[in-house]
Every structure is written in structure tokens, then in C-alpha cells.
N, C-alpha and C positions, 0 to 999 in steps of 0.2 A: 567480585561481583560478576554474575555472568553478564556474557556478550548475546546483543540479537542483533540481527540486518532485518534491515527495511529493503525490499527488492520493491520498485518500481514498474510496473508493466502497462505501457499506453500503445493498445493496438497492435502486441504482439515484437513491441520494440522494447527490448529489459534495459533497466538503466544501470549501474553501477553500483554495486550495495558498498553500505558502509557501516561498521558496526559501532552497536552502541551499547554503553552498559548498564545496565536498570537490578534494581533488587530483587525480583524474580516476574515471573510471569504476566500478572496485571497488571503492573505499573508499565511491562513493555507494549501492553491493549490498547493502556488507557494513553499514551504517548503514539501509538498508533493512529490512534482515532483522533488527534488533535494534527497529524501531522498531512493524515487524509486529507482533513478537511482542508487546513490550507494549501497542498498543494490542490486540490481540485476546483479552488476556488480560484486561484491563475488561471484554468482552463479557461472561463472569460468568453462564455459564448462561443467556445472554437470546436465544442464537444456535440458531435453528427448523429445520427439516428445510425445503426449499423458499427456504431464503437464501443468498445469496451475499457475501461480504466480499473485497474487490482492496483493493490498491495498487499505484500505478501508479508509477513513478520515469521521469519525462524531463527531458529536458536542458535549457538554458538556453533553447535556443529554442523549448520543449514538445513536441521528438519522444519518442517513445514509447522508451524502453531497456531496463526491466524490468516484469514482472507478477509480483506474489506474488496469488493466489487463493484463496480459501479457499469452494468451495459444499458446501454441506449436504444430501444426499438420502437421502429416507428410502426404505429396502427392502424394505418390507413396508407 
């Protein structure tokens, strides 16, 4: 089963990837997207106008596959 990393990047500060193995390509999206969300959901009010929050999902041999994004700007 291939491997993907989930790389973490809050504000330009990368976390520590760890790899995980999924049956192929959307099943590593769709575990993406459930894992965004809980971790942005910790963020808990602490997330400023002028930040940015990624995840990044690539493959086993660390090419790029997916971006979730998440930047904050203020309008006024």
C-alpha cells in the first residue's frame, strides 16, 4: 500500500510529517480533508487576519498531490 505525508505549515512554521498508508490517491484526499478539519478546528479563535494555514499531502516519494489552504485577510 503506498505511503503519503501530511506536512503541516502554520504561518511558514512546517511541522513534522509522518507517513501514512491509504489504498491510493483519494482515499489519501478524502482523510486529508477530515484531518484539516480537525486540526483547524483547535485553532480555536487563535487564527489572525494576515495568517495563513496548508496542508500539504504528497506521495511516498514527497511529490506534491494535494493543497488544502486556509489564508485569513482582513478587509478593512
Amino acid at each position: 500500500m503506498p505511503k503519503y505525508y501530511f506536512d503541516v505549515n502554520e504561518s511558514g512554521i512546517p511541522n513534522a510529517d509522518e507517513g501514512y498508508a491509504f489504498p491510493d490517491d483519494d482515499a489519501a484526499w478524502h482523510e486529508a480533508t477530515l484531518v484539516a478539519g480537525e486540526m483547524f478546528r483547535d485553532v480555536d479563535g487563535a487564527f489572525k487576519p494576515g495568517q495563513e494555514w496548508k496542508l500539504e499531502v504528497t506521495d511516498e516519494h514527497h511529490r506534491p498531490l494535494y493543497v488544502i489552504k486556509i489564508t485569513a485577510t482582513a478587509l478593512r
